[in-house]
C-alpha positions in Angstrom: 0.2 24.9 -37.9 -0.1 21.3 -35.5 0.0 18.3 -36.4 -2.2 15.9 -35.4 -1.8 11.9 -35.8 -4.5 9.8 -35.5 -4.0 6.0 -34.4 -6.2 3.0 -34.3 -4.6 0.7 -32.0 -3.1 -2.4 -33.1 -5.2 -5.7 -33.7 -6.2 -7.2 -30.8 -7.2 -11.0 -29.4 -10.7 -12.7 -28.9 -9.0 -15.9 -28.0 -10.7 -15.1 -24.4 -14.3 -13.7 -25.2 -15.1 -13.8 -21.4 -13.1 -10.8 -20.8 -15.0 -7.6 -20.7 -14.4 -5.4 -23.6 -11.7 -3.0 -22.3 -9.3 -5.9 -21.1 -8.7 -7.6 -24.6 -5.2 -7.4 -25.3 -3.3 -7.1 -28.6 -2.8 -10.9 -30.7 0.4 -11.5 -32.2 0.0 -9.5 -35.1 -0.8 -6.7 -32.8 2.1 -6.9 -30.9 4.3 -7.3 -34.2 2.4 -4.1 -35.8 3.1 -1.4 -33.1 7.2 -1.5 -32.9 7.0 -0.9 -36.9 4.5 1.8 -36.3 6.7 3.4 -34.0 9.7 3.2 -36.1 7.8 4.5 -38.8 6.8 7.9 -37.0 10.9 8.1 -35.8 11.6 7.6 -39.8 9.6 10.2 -40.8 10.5 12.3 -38.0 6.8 12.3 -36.5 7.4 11.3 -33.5 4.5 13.4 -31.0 5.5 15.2 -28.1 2.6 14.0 -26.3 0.3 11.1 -26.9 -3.5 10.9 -25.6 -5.0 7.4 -25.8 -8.1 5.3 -24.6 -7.0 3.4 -21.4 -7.8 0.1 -22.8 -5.7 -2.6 -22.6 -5.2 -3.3 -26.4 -4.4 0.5 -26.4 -1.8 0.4 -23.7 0.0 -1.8 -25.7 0.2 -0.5 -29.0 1.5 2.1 -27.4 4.3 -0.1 -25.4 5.0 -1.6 -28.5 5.9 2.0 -30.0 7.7 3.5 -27.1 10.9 2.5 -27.4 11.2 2.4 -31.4 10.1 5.6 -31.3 12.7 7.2 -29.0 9.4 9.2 -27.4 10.7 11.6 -24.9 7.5 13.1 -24.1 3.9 12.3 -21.9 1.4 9.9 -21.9 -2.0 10.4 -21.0 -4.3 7.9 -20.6 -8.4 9.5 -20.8 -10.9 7.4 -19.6 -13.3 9.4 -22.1 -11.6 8.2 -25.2 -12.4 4.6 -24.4 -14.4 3.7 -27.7 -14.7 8.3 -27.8 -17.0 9.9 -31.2 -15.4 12.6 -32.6 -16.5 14.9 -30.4 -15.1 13.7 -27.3 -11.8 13.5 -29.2 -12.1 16.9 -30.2 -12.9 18.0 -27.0 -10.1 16.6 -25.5 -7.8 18.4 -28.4 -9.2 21.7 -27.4 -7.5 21.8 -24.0 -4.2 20.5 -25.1 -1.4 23.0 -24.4 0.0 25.1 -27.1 3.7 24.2 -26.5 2.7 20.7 -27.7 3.0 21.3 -31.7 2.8 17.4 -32.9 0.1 15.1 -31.0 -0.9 11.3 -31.3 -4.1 10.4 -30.4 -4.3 6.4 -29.7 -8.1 5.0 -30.0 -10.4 3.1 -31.7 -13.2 2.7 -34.8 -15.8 4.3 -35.3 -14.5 7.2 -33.4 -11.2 7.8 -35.1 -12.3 7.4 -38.1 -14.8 9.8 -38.0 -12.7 12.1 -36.6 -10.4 11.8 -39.2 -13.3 12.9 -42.2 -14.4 15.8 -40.2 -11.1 16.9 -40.1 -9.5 16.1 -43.4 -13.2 16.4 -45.3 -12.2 12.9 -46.8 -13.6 9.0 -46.0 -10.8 7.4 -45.2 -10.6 3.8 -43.3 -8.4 3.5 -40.5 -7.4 -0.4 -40.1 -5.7 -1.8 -37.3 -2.3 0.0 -36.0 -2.7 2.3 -38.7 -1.7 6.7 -38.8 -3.3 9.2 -40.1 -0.8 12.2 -40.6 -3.1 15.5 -40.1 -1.7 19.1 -40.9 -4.0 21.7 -38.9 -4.2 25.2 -40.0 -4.6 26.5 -36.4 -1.8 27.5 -33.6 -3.9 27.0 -30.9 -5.4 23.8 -30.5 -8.2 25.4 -28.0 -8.9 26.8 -32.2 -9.9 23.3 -33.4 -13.4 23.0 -34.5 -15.4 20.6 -36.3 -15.4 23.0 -39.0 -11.2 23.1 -39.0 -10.1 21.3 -42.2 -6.8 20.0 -42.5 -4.6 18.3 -44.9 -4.6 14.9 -44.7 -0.3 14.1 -45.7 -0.5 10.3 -45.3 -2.3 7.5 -44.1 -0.4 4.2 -43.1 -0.8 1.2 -42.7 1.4 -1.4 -41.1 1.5 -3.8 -44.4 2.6 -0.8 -46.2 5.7 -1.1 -44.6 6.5 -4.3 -45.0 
């Protein structure tokens, strides 16, 4: 079994609508939302041993904002391909992910993630701001992962949930 979490990152700022798309950073909420996120998946002992995510900005840092509640020990990689990814690019990605990683985070945005998230839990589930999607696969290789691979869907949370 892997687990796979699936993030949207947290809610970003169009106080500056000059800026190109990919260089909008988080608002306040946004930068209030990820630390809790983070501390959430520490709770619940979900922290991932590697995290892929989109290299925009607002991305970056939701995933700042996490780091340190978190305690994450592991990698980061930033994938120009998952910036505003479909499923399949995410997938993709998953397939060449090394086997000794058992529990990944994916860091992205909407529409992608979320329809990510019903191919693989076979549910319609939205995926607001800063929210995770807890994923059980039935697979031990992740090069296994197919559109067809249907996992459990544990949990789906949302910042205000734990406020």
């Amino acid at each position: 079994m892997k687990t796979l979490l699936l993030m949207r990152h947290a809610k970003s700022s169009w106080k500056h609508p000059e800026l190109p798309d990919q260089d909008r950073p988080l608002n306040k909420r946004g930068e209030k939302d990820s630390p809790h996120m983070g501390k959430f998946l520490r709770e619940k002992e979900l922290v991932p041993q590697l995290i892929l995510a989109s290299p925009a900005k607002r991305v970056t840092q939701t995933i700042d904002g996490m780091l340190t509640k978190m305690n994450f020990k592991g990698k980061v990689e930033y994938i120009d391909s998952l910036y505003l990814a479909e499923p399949a690019a995410y997938l993709s990605t998953l397939q060449t992910v090394p086997d000794k990683f058992d529990r990944v985070l994916i860091v992205g945005h909407n529409p992608g993630l979320e329809g990510l998230l019903q191919i693989l839990s076979g549910q319609v589930e939205s995926l607001p701001t800063a929210s995770v999607a807890h994923l059980m696969l039935p697979i031990d290789h992740w090069s296994d992962l197919k559109e067809e691979t249907r996992g459990e869907l544990v949990e789906r949370v949302k910042p205000r949930d734990l406020k």
